[in-house]
C-alpha positions as semicolon CSV with decimal commas, in nm:
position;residue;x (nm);y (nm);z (nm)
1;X;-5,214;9,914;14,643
2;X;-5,295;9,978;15,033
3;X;-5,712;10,064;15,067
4;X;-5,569;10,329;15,276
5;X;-5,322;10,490;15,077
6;X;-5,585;10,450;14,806
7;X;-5,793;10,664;15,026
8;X;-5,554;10,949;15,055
9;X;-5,657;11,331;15,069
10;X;-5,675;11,474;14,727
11;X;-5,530;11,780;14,878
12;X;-5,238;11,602;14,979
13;X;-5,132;11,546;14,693
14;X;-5,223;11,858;14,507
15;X;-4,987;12,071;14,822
16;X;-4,675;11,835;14,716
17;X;-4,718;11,899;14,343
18;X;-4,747;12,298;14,423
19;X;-4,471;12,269;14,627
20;X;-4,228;12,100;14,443
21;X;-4,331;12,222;14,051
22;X;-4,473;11,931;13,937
23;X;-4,763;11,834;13,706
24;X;-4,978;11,551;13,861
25;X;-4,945;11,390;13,557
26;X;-4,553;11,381;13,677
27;X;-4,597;11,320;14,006
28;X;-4,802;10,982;13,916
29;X;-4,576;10,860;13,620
30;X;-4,288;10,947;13,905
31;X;-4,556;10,665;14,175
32;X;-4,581;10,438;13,896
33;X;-4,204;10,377;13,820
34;X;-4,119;10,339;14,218
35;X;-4,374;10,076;14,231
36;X;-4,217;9,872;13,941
37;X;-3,906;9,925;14,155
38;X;-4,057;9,697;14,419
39;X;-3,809;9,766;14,668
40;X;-3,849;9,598;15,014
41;X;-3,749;9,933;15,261
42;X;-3,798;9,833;15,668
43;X;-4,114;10,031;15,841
44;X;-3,966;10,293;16,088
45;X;-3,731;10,538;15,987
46;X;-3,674;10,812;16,235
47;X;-3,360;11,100;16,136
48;X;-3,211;11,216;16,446
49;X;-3,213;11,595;16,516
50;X;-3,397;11,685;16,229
51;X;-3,440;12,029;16,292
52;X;-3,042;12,092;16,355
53;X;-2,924;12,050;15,997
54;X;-2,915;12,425;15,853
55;X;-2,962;12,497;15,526
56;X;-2,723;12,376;15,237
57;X;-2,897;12,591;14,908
58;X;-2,929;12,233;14,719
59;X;-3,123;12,105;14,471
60;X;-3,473;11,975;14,540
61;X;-3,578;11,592;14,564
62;X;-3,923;11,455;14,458
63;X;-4,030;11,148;14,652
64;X;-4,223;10,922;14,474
65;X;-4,384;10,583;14,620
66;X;-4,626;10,680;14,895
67;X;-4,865;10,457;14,969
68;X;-4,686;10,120;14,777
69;X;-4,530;9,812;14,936
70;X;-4,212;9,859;14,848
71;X;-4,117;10,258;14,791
72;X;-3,798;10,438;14,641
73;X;-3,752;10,831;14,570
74;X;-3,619;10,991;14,189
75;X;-3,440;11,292;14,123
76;X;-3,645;11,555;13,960
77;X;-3,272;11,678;13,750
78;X;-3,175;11,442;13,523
79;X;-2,801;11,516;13,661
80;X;-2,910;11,302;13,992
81;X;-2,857;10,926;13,912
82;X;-2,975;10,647;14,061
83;X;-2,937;10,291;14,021
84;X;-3,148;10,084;14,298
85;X;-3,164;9,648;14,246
86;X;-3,333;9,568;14,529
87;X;-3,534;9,180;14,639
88;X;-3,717;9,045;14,908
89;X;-3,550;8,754;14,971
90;X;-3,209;8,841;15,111
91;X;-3,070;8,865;14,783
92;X;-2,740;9,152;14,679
93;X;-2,908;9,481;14,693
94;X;-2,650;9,749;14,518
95;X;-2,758;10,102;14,551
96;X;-2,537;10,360;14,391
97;X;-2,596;10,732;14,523
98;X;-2,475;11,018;14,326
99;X;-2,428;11,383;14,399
100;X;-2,665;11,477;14,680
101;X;-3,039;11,453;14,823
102;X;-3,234;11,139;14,807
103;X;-3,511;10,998;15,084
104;X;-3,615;10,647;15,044
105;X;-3,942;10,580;15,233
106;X;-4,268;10,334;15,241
107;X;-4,625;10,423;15,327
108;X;-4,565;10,123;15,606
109;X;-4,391;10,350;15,817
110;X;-4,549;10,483;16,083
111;X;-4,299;10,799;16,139
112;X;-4,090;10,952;15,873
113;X;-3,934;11,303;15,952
114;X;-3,689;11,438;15,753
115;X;-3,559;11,814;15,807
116;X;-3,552;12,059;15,588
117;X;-3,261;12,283;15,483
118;X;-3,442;12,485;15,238
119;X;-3,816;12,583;15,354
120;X;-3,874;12,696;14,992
121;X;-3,901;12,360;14,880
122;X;-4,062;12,185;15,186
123;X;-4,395;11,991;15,201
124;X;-4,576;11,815;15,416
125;X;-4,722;11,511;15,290
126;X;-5,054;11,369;15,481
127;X;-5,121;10,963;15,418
128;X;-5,332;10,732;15,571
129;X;-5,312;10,474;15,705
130;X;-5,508;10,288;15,978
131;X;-5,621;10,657;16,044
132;X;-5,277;10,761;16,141
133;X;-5,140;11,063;15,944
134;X;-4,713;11,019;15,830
135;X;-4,579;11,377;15,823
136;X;-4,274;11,370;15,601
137;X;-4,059;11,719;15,544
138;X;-3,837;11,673;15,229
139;X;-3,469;11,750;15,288
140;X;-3,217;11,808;15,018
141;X;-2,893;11,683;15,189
142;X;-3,053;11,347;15,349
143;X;-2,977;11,023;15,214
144;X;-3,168;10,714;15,366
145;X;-3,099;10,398;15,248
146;X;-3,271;10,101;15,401
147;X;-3,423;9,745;15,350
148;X;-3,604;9,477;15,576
149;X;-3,359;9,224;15,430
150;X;-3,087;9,377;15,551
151;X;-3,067;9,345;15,917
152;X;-2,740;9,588;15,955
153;X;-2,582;9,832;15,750
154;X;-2,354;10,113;15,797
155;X;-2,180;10,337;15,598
156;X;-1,918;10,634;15,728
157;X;-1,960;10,963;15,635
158;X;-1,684;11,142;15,526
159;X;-1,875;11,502;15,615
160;X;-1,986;11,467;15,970
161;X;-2,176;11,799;15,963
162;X;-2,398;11,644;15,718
163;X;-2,408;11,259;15,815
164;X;-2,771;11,168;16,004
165;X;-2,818;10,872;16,222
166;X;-3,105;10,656;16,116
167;X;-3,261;10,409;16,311
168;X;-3,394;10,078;16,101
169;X;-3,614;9,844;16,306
170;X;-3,561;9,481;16,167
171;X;-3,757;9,172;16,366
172;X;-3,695;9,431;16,672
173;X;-3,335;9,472;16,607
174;X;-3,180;9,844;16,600
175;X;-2,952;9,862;16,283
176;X;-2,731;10,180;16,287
177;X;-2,665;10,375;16,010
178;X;-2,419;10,652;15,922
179;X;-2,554;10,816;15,594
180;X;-2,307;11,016;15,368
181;X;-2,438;11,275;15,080
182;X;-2,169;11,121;14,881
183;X;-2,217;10,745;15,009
184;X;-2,223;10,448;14,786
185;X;-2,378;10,153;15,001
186;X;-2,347;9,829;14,876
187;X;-2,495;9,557;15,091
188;X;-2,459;9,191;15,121
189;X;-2,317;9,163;14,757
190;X;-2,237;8,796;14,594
191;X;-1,858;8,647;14,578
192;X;-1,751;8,631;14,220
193;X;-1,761;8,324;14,113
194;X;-1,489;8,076;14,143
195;X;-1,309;8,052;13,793
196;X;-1,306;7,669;13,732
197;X;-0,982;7,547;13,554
198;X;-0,934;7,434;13,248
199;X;-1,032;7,097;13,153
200;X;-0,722;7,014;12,928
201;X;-0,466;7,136;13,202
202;X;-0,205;6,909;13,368
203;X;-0,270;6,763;13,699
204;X;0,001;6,890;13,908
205;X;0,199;6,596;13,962
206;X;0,207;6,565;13,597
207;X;0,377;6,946;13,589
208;X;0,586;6,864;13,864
209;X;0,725;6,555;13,686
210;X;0,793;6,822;13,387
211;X;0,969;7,042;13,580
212;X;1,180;6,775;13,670
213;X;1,277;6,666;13,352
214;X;1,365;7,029;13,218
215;X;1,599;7,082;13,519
216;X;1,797;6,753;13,441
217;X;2,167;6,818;13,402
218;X;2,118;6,688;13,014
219;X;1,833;6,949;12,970
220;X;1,922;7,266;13,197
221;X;2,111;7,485;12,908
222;X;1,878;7,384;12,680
223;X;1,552;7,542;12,532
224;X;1,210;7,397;12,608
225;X;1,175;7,363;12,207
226;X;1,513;7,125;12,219
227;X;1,421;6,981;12,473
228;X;1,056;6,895;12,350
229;X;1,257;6,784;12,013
230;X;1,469;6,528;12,229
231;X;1,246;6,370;12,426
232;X;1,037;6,311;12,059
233;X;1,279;6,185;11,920
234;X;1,315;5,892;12,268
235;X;0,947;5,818;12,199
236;X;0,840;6,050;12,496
237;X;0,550;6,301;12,477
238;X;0,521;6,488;12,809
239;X;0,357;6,788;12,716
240;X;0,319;7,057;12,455
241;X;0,602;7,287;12,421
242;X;0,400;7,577;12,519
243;X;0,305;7,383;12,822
244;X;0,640;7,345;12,903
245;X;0,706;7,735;12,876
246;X;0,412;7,750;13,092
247;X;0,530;7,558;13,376
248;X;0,889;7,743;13,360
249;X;0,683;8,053;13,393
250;X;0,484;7,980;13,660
251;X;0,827;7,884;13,886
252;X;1,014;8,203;13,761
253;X;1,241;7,992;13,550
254;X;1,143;8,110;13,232
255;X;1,488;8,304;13,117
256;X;1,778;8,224;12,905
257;X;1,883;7,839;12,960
258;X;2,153;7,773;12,666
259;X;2,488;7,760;12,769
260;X;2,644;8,038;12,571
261;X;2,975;8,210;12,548
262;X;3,014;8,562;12,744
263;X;3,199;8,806;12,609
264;X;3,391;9,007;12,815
265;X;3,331;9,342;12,918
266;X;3,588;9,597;12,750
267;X;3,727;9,867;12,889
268;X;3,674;10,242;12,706
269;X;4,034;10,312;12,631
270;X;4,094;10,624;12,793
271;X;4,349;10,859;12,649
272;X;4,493;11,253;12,760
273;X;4,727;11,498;12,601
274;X;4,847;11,774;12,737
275;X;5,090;11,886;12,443
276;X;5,185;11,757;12,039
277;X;5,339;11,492;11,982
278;X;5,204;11,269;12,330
279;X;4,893;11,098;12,138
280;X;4,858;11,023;11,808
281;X;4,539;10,832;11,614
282;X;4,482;10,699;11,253
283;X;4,276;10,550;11,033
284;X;4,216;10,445;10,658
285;X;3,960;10,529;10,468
286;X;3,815;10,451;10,126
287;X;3,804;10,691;9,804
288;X;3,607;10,578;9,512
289;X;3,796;10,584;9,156
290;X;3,565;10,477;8,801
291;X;3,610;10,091;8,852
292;X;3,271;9,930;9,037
293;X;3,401;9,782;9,371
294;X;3,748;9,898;9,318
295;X;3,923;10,195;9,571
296;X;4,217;10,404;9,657
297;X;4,293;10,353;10,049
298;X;4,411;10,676;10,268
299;X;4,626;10,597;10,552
300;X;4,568;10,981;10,758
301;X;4,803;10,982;11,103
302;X;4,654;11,258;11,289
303;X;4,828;11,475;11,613
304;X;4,502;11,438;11,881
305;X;4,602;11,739;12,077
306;X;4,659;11,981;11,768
307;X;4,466;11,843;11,512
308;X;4,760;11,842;11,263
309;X;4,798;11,586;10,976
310;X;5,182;11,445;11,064
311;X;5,135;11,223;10,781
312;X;4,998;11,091;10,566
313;X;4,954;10,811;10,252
314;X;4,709;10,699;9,949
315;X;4,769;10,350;9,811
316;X;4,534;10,077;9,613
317;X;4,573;9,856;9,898
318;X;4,506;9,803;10,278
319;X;4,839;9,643;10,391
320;X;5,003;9,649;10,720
321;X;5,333;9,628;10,574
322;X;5,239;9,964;10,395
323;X;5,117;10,110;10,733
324;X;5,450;10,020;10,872
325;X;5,637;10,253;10,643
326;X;5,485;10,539;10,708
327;X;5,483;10,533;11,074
328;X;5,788;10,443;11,092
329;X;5,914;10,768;10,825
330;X;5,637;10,997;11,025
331;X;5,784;10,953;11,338
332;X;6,160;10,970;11,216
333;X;6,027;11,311;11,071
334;X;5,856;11,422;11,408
335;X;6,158;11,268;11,615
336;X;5,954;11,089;11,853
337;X;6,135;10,933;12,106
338;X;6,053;10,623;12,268
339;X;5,821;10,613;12,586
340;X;5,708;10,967;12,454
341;X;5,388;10,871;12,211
342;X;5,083;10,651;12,228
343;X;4,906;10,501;11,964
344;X;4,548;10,481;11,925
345;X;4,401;10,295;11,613
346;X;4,079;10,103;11,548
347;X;4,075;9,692;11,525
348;X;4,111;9,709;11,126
349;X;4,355;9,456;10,962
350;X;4,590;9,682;10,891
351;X;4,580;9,852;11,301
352;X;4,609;9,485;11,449
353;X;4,880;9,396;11,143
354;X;5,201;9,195;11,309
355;X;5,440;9,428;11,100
356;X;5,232;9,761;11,292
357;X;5,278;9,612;11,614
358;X;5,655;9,519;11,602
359;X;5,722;9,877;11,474
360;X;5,546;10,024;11,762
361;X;5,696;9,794;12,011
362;X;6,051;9,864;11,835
363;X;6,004;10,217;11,872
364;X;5,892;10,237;12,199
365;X;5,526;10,345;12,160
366;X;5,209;10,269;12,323
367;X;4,965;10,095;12,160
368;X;4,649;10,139;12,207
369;X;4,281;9,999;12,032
370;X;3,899;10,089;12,036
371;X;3,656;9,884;12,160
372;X;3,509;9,624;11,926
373;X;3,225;9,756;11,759
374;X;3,230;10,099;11,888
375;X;3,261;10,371;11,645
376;X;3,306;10,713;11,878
377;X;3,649;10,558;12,050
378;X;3,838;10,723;11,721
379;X;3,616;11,017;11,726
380;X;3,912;11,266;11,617
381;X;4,000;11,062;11,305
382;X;3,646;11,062;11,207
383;X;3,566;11,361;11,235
384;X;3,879;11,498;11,003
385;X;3,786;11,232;10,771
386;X;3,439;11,407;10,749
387;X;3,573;11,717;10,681
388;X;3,799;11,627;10,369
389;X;3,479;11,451;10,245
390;X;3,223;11,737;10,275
391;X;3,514;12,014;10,125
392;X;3,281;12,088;9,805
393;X;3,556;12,053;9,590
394;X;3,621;11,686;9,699
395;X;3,592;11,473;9,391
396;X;3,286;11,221;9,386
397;X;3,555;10,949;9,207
398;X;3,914;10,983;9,153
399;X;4,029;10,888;8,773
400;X;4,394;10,797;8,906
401;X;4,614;10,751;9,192
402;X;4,828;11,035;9,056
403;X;4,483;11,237;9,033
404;X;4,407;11,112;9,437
405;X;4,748;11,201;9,589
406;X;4,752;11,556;9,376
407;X;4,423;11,628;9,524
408;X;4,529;11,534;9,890
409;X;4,829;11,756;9,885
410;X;4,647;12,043;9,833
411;X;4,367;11,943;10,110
412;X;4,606;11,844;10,390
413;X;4,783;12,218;10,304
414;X;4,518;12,409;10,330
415;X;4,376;12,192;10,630
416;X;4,703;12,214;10,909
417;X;4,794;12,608;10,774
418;X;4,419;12,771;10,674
419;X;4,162;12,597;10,804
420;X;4,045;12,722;11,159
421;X;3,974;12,491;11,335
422;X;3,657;12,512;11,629
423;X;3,805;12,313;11,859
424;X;4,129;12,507;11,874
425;X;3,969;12,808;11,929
426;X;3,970;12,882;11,551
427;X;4,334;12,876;11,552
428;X;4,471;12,642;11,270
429;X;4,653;12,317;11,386
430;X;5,000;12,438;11,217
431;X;4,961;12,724;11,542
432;X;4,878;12,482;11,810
433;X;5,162;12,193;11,676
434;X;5,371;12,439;11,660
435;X;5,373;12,597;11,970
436;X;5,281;12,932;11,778
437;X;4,908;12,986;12,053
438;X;5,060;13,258;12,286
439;X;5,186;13,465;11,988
440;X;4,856;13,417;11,767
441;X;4,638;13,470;12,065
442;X;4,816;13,826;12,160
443;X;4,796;13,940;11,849
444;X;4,435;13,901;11,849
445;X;4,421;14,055;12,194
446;X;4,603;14,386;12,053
447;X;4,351;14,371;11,773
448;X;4,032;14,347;12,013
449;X;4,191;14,611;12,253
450;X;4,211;14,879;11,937
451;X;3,862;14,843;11,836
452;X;3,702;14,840;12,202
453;X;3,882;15,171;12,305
454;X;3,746;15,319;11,950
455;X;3,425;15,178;11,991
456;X;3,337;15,086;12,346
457;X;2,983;15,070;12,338
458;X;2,944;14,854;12,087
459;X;3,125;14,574;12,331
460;X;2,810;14,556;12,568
461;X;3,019;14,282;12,779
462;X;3,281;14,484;12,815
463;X;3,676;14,470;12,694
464;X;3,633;14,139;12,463
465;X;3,975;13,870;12,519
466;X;4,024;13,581;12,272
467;X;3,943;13,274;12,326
468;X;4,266;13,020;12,416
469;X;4,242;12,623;12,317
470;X;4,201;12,393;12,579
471;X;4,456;12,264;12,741
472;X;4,380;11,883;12,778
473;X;4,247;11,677;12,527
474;X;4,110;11,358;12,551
475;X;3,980;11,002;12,410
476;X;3,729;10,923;12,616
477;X;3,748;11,168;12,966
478;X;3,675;10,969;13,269
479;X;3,313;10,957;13,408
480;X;3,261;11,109;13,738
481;X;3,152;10,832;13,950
482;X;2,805;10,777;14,064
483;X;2,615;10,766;14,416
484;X;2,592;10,400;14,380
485;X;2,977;10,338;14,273
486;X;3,095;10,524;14,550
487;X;2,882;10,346;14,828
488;X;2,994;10,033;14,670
489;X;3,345;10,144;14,708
């Protein structure tokens, strides 16, 4: 330690521990971990207009490190972090500043000033050296970071009204520098180190000749595992198969390379009715009987627009030649005319049948298909399907056929005359085929008319008119096209 600092006033000391709360016995330990620090910090530090910085009401700084070679400053709240790795010989020197309030300083300078915001907390500080007295006044808003290893640094402040300019004298040179409350100066820092790499990898005209070979015409649809395989199998090791995924990665040709079929993108059939007897659907479905893997099959021909069951059929077997009969005796019963009715079915055997599609082209009617694989293009005959299967009389297994078709009869009875249906406005689908909606829905209207003119204020809406059935149904409605579709168009 410096015979002069060693010589210090006494009294010095004791006015800085008075002054900023601390023991001695603090104040030293504080000394003795700045000089393990051993931080080199430039002689001459001289804040600019120290007396123009007006108070800020923050928190105190102890500064620690008078009188040793190399000097840094601690926080006396635990809150204020520092982290200072500092050498001598031009090595990184990282300092991380948090919050607010630090002054860095060595008993080697011959001037240190630093203003104060709060005179509360100020001291004056008298060390020797060489006779000469260093005032320092402790501000809480200063940061000073310096080094005589670092000939220049500089740091913006994002607050000018607290940034100071400091003045660090290096082998004569003036370094400026801008000093933030919230700074984080990092000075001369290393270059990470160059990663080195690895010593099993491929020189690159090696991976260009395997590049080569996967983009052959005899290799190009297939996969880097057949192709490894192949070239095996021609007494050929090039690589690893990995390393061949590798090498198709790094040139963005890692994707699909077999040469397979496309399907084709099918259309959503799209379907509208307007009125009975325009658009029909149907379907088969399963009922269990007693026998394991044995069923009754129920061919259901369903009216889209009015919901109503036009026919009808239960038989042990799926056959097309069975389908044919009773579309052909379902539309004879409807009188369907030809050009007047489309078809919609799913791709079942029976649907696709030859027998089903020269009837329908016989008869003049439209046929029309879901898409493969897509359940919701039949949605209507699904969903009436549902509903004879969740009726709670609906028999887990049917003992007979007889037993099946006396069991339907009643269902599809009280389904197109008594069941009301949601989606017709809970009229039942014998109405709507029928053409019986105007007369149903004015009756109701005479109905709701008596009751609001006896009771009016229970109708808090005011006079209450039935609800009509829509108007046009649909298979699949048409999507409204998008911002993209029409700028492409």
């Amino acid at each position: 330690m410096d015979t002069a600092v060693k010589m210090a006033p006494t009294v010095g000391i004791v006015a800085l521990c008075a002054a900023l709360g601390l023991s001695r016995a603090t104040f030293y330990r504080h000394q003795r971990a700045a000089s393990d620090a051993a931080v080199a910090l430039t002689p001459s530090l001289v804040i600019a207009d120290a007396e123009a910085i007006q108070p800020s009401g923050r928190s105190p700084v102890a500064v620690c490190g008078l009188g040793t070679e190399g000097a840094t400053a601690s926080p006396m709240e635990p809150a204020l972090l520092a982290k200072v790795d500092a050498t001598r010989n031009r090595a990184a020197e990282p300092l991380l500043v948090e919050m607010t309030a630090w002054v860095v300083t060595s008993a080697s300078t011959p001037n240190v000033t630093a203003s104060s915001t709060e005179p509360g907390i100020a001291a004056t500080v008298e060390a020797t050296r060489g006779g000469a007295a260093i005032p320092l006044r402790v501000d809480t808003t200063a940061v000073v970071v310096t080094s005589a290893c670092t000939p220049n640094v500089t740091a913006s402040s994002t607050e000018p009204s607290v940034a100071a300019t400091v003045e660090a004298t290096s082998k004569g040179a003036a370094a400026p520098l801008l000093v933030d409350t919230t700074a984080v100066v990092d000075t001369l820092a290393p270059a990470a180190p160059v990663k080195k790499p690895p010593p099993r990898k491929l020189p690159d005209d090696e991976r260009a000749a395997v590049l080569a070979v996967l983009n052959e015409d005899r290799f190009c649809n297939l996969a880097p595992a057949a192709v490894w395989a192949t070239l095996l199998d021609e007494g050929k090791h090039l690589c690893s198969e990995r390393t061949m995924y590798r090498i198709l990665d790094e040139n963005r040709e890692l994707r699909e390379r077999r040469n397979q079929r496309r399907h084709p993108a099918y259309v959503a059939p799209e379907l509208m009715a307007t009125g009975p007897k325009q658009l029909w659907s149907w379907d088969i479905t399963k009922l269990k009987t007693f026998v394991k893997s044995q069923y009754l099959h129920l061919y259901v021909i369903l009216d889209v627009f009015s919901r109503y069951v036009v026919g009808w059929m239960v038989a042990e077997r799926e056959l097309g030649e069975l389908a044919k009969a009773l579309i052909e005796e379902t539309c004879e019963r409807q009188g369907i005319t030809p050009g007047e009715l489309t078809f919609h079915a799913d791709n079942g055997a029976a649907m696709v049948s030859q027998p089903v599609a020269f009837l329908l082209a016989s008869l003049g009617i439209v046929k029309s298909h879901s898409r493969p694989h897509v359940s919701d293009d039949n949605p209507f005959s699904e969903a009436q399907f549902k509903t004879l299967k969740y009726r709670p009389d609906f028999p887990a297994r049917f003992a007979s056929l007889a037993h099946a078709r006396t069991f339907l009869r009643e269902f599809f009875d009280w389904y197109n005359t008594r069941h009301h249906h949601n989606a017709l406005a809970l009229l039942t689908p014998h109405d709507v085929h029928h053409g019986l909606v105007a007369e149903r829905l004015a009756q109701r209207a005479r109905v709701l008319d008596a009751a609001y003119a006896a009771h009016p204020e229970r109708f808090v809406r005011g006079a209450p008119v039935p609800a009509a059935p829509p108007e046009v149904v649909w298979i699949n409605p048409p999507k409204a096209p998008t911002e993209t579709q029409e700028t492409r168009a």
